[in-house]
PAPASE-700406 format. One line per field, with one value per residue (C-alpha): chain; residue in one letter; residue number from 1; x, y, z. Coordinates in pm, 1 decimal. Each point is the difference from the previous one (the first is absolute). Example, Ala and Ser with C-alpha at 12.3 -4.5 7.8 and 13.67 -1.06 7.14 Angstrom:
2
cadena = c(A A)
residuo = c(A S)
num = c(1 2)
px = c(1230.0 137.0)
py = c(-450.0 344.0)
pz = c(780.0 -66.0)
end
This chain:
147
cadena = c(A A A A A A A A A A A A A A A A A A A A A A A A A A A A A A A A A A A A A A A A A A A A A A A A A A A A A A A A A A A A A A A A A A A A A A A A A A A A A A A A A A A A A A A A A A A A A A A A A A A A A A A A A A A A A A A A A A A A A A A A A A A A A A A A A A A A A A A A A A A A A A A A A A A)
residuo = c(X X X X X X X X X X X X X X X X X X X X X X X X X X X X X X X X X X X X X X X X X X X X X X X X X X X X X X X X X X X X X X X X X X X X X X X X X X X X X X X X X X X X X X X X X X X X X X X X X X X X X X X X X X X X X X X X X X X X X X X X X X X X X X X X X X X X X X X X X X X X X X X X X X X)
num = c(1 2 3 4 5 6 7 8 9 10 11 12 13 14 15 16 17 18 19 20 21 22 23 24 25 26 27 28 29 30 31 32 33 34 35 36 37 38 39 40 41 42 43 44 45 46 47 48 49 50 51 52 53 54 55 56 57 58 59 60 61 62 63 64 65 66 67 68 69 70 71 72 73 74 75 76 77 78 79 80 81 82 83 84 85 86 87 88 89 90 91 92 93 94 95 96 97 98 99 100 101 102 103 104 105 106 107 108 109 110 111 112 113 114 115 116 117 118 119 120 121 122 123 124 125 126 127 128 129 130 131 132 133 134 135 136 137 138 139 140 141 142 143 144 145 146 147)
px = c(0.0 267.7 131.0 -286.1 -65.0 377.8 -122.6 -283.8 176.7 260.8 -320.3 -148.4 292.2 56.5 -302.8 33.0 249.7 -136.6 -300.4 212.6 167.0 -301.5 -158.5 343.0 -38.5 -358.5 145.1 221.7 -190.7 -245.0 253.9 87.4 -354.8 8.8 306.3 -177.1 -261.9 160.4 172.5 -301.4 -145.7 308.0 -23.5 -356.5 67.2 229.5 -182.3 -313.2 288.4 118.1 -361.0 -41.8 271.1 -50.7 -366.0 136.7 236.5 -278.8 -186.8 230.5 82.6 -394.2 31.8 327.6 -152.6 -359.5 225.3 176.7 -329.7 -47.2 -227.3 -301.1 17.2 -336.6 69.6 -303.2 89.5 385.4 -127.2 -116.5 248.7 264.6 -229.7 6.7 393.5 2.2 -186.3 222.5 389.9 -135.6 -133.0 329.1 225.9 -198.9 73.9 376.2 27.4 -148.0 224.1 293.7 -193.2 -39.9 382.8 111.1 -201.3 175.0 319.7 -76.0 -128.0 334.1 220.9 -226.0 -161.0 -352.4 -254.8 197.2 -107.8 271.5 -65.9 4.2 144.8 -357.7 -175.6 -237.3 -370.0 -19.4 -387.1 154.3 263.0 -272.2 -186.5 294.8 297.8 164.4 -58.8 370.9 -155.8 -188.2 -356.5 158.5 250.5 -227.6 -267.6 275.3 130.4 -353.8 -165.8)
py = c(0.0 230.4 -21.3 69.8 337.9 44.9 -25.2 202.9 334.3 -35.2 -88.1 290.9 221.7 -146.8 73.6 315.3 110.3 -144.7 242.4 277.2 -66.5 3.6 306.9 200.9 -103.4 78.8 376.7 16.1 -44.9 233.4 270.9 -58.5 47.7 305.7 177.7 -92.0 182.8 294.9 18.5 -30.3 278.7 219.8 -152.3 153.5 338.2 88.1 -32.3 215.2 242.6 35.2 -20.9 306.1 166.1 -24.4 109.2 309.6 96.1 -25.3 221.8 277.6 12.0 67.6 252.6 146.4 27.3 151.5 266.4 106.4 37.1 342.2 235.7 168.0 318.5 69.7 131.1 -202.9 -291.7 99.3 -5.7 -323.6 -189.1 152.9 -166.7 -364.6 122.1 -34.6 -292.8 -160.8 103.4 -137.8 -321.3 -7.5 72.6 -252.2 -242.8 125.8 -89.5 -367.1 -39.1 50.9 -191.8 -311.4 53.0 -41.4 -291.7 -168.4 96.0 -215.2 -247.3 -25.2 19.4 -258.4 232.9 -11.8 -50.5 112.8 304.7 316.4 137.6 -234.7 -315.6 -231.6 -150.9 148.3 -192.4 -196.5 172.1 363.6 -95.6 -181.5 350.0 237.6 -177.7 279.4 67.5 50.2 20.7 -312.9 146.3 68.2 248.8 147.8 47.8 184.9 163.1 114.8 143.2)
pz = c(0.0 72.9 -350.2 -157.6 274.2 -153.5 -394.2 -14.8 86.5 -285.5 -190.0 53.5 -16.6 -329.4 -114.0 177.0 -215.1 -307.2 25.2 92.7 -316.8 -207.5 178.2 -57.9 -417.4 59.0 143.8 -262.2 -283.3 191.6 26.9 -366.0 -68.3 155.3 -126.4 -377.1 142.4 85.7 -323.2 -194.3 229.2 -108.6 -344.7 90.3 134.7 -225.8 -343.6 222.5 79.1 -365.0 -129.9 168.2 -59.2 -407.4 107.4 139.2 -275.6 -236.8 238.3 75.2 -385.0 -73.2 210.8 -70.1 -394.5 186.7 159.2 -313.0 -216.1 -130.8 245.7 -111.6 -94.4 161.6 354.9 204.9 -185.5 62.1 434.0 -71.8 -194.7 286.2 278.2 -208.4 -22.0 329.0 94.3 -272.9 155.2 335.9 -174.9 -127.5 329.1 170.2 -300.0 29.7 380.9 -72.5 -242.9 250.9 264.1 -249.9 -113.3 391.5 27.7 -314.7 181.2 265.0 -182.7 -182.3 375.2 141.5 289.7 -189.8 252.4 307.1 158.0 -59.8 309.8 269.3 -171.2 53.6 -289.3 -184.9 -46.1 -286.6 3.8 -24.4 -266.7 -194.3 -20.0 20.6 -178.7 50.3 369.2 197.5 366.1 192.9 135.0 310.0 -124.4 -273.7 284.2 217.6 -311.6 -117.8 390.9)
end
């Protein structure tokens, strides 16, 4: 009886180990899994980022060619074609300062910080990146940054 009390431990450590080995293939195939993931997700966020980008060129050319259209020589039309003049150059700063914002994200896309936070080093939600590819600050930080 003794030998068998003696057997079953090595038994079971055997087996022991034998399922730790599978479960650490089963962890790394998961963590493979995951880093394919992540690189389709910056496969991902980078096409959005240069979608946009091109979108934006396009954009700021319309209204580059909008703001060098001959004025009216008619002075109430003149008043309003400045107005739309105006709406137009802030359509196009604000497409200007995306632009840069979308160009620092492809910067850290290409150094391998995508995703992590440039103020306080955390990651950034997968959520937030999925809406703002571009977004440099985890909700934290862009809450403290913003109030």
């Amino acid at each position: 009886m003794k030998n068998a009390y003696v057997a079953t431990p090595s038994i079971q450590q055997g087996a022991g180990l034998t399922y730790i080995k599978a479960l650490g293939g089963v962890l790394c195939e998961a963590l493979v899994q995951l880093e394919e993931i992540a690189m389709i997700d910056l496969a991902k966020q980078k096409t959005s980022l240069l979608k946009r980008l091109s979108e934006l060129d396009s954009r700021l050319h319309a209204i580059e060619a909008e703001l060098e259209a001959p004025h009216s020589k008619d002075w109430e039309e003149l008043a309003v074609e400045r107005e739309g003049d105006e709406v137009l150059e802030q359509l196009g700063q604000s497409g200007q300062d995306e632009i840069l914002r979308i160009r620092a994200a492809l910067k850290r896309l290409r150094d391998g910080e995508y995703g992590i936070c440039v103020r306080c080093g955390d990651d950034i939600a997968a959520e937030r990146l999925n809406i703002l590819p571009d977004a440099p600050l985890c909700n934290e930080c862009a809450t403290a940054v913003a109030g």
